[in-house]
N, C-alpha and C positions, 0 to 999 in steps of 0.2 A: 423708392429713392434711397439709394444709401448715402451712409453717414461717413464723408470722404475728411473732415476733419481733424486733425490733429496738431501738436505744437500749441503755443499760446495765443489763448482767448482773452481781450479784456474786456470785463464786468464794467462796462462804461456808467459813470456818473451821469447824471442830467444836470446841468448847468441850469439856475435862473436867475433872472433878471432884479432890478429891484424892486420891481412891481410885481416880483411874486412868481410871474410868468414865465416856463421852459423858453433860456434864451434860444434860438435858435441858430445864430451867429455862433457864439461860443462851441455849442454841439460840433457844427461844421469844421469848425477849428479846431474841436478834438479830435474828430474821425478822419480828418485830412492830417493832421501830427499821429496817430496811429499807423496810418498807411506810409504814409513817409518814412516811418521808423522801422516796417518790417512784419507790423503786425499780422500772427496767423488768420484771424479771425474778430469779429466783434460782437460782445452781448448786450445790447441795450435792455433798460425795462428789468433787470435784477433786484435781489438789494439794493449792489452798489446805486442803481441808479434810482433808489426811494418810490419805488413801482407803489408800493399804498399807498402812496402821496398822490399821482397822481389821476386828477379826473379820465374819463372813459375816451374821452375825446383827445387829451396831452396826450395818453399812451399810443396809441394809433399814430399820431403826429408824432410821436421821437422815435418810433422804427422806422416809417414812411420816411424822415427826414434820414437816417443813418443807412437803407439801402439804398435812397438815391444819393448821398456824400459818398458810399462807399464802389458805387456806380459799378458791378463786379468784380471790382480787382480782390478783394475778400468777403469770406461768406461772412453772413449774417444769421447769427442766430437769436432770436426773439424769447425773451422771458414771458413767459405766460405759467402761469400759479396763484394759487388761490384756494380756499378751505372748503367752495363749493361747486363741487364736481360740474355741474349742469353751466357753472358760468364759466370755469375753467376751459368747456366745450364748445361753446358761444366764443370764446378770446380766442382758441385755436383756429376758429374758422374762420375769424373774422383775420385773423393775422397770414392766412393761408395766402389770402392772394397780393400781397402787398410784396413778395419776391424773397421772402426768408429761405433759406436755406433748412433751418432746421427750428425746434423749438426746444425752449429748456423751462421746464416745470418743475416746482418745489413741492416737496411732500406736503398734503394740508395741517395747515399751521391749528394750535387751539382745541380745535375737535377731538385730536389726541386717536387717530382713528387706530384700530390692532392690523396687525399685519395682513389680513383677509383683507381690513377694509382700505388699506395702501394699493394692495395687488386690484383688487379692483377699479378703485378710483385710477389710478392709474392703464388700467387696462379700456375701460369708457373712454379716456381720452385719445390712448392709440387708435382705437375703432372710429374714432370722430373723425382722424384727418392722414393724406398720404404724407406728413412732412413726417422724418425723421423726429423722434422725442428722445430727449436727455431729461435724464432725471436727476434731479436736484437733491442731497442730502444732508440736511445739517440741523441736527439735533437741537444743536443752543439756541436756535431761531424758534424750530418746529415743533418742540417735545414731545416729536416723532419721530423715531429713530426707522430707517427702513432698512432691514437686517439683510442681510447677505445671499439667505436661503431666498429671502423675497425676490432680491436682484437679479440672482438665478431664474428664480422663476419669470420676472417680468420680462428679460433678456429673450427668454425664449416667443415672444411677441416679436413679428415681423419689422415695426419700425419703433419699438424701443430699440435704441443701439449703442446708448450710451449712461453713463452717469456721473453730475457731478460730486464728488465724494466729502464731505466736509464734515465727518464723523469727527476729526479730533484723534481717531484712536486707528493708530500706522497696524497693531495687529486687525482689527475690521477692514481695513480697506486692502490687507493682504487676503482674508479671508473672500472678500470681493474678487479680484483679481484671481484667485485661484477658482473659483467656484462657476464665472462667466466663460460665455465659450468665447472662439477664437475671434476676433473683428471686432468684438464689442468695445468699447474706448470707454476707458477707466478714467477723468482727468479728476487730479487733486482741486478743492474748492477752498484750498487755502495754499499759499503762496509756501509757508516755511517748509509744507507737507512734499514741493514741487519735485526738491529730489530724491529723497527717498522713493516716493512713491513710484515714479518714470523709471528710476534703476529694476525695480520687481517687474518692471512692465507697464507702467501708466502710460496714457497716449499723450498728456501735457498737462497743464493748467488753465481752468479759469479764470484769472488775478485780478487783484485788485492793484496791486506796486504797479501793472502793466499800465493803470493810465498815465502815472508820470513818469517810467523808462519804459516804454513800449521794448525800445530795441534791447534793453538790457535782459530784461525777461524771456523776449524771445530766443535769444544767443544760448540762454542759459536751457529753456529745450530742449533746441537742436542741437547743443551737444550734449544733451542727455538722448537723443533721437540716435545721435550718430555712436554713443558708446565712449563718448570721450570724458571719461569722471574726472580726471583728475584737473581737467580747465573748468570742469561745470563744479568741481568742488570750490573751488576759488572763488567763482560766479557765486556761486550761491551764499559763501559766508560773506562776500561783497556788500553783499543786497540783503543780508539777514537784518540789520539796522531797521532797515526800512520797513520788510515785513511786518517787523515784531512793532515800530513805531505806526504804524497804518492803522493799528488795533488797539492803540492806547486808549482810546475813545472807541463808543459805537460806532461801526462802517457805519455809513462812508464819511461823518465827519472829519476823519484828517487827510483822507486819500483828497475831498474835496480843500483841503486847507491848503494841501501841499501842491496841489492844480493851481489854487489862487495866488499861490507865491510865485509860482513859475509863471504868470501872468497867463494863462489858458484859459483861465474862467474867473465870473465873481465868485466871493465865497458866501455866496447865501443857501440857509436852508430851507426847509419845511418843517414846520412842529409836526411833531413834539422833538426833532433835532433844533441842536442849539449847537453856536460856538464851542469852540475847544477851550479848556481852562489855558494859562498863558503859560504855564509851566510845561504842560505839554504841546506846547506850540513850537517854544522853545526848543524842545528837544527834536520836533519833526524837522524845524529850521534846519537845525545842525547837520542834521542827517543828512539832506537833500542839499546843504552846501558842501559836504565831504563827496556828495554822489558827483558834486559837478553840473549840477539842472538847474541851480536857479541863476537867472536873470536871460535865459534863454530853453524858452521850450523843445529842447532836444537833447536828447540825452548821447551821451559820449558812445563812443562801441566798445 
């Protein structure tokens, strides 16, 4: 199966309730304001979406619920990652028949594995299942960093086909980008990375800004898709605010704050996340009233 995706993905949040409980309502109402707005693609069960939070049964039910909301009109791609290979193996298969499109795994977190044991674990899991796998990369999470020769080398695995790239560091992910062969899709896994990266040749963004301007995020791809810098430079310093406010706090506390303002979801968490301090609230406020999004979930074109 190949990996037909490109353009922007959003890193969907999992809304709950006050009982603690993945709303399911609110989800629908995310994934249905995604699709409304343009969106390329959708990643539930990420980060953003507090995937160790959830029990073995919620995660199952928030992809089940997001490819039936998402009813084909975009794919779906399924976060599955974890620090032990053999469960990581288990989550693939079990996610295999629930209609994903693809899967996005995170390098194992902790374990601190060396680059053999990345190429591996990661190579077990392509051998596990026909879906397409993206790999996931970001250092500040994993304090695993998985280098560039690895990439190369994983890339050359039949349904590795892609990576998310969240190194932090635009020379690494040019060394990426140069070093993978042709098809393989490169998407930045941090939002401010979107242009740079796409201009070298990235295929889009994973994002997290995309839950609350789906459309704006996406606009700002495709005309990095299409070659048109000098509207996507605009776009982007547009929406820099936001990026850079999204991160003021650990993901996903503010991306989720800034959904609750725009009345799209509760703003509840899961420990060990807590509320935003108010000073930084304040500041996401501002943002997202300059963006034009709050007091109606849709963002401007």
């Amino acid at each position: 199966m190949a990996l037909e995706i490109r353009g922007c993905g959003t890193a969907l949040v999992t809304p709950f309730d006050r009982a603690g409980k993945v709303d399911e309502a609110a989800l629908r109402r995310l994934v249905q304001f995604q699709i409304r707005e343009g969106i390329d693609f959708l990643v539930p069960c990420g980060t953003t979406g507090e995937a160790p939070t959830l029990e073995h049964g919620e995660y199952l039910g928030v992809i089940r619920l997001v490819v039936e909301e998402a009813a084909g009109k975009v794919p779906v791609v399924a976060g599955v990652g974890g620090n032990n290979t053999k469960r990581v193996i288990q989550l693939a298969q079990q996610v295999q028949p629930l209609g994903v499109q693809a899967i996005l795994s995170v390098a194992p977190y902790y374990n601190k594995p060396t680059q053999e044991g990345l190429y591996q674990h990661f190579r077990a899991l392509a051998e596990s299942t026909n879906l397409p796998v993206i790999l996931y990369n970001v250092p500040s999470r994993t304090s695993s960093n998985i280098e560039p020769a690895t990439v190369a080398r994983l890339a050359g695995l039949p349904n590795i086909q892609g990576i998310k790239e969240a190194s932090g560091s635009i020379v690494q992910q040019m060394e990426v980008l140069r070093a993978v062969p042709a098809g393989f899709r490169v998407f930045s896994g941090d939002d401010a990375f979107t242009f740079p990266l796409m201009a070298l040749g990235g295929a889009g963004v994973i994002s997290v800004a995309s839950n609350q301007v789906p459309g704006l995020m996406t606009k700002l791809t495709h005309l990095l898709l299409e070659g048109n810098y000098a509207e996507a430079r605009a776009l982007h310093f547009r929406l820099l605010p936001l990026m850079q406010a999204n991160f003021i706090e650990t993901n996903p506390v503010p991306v989720k704050a800034g959904l609750a303002m725009m009345g799209l979801i509760g703003e509840i968490y899961r420990l060990p996340l807590v509320p935003m301090k108010p000073e930084h609230r304040a500041r996401l406020e501002k943002v997202l009233s300059e963006l034009g999004v709050l007091g109606s979930p849709a963002a401007p074109a």
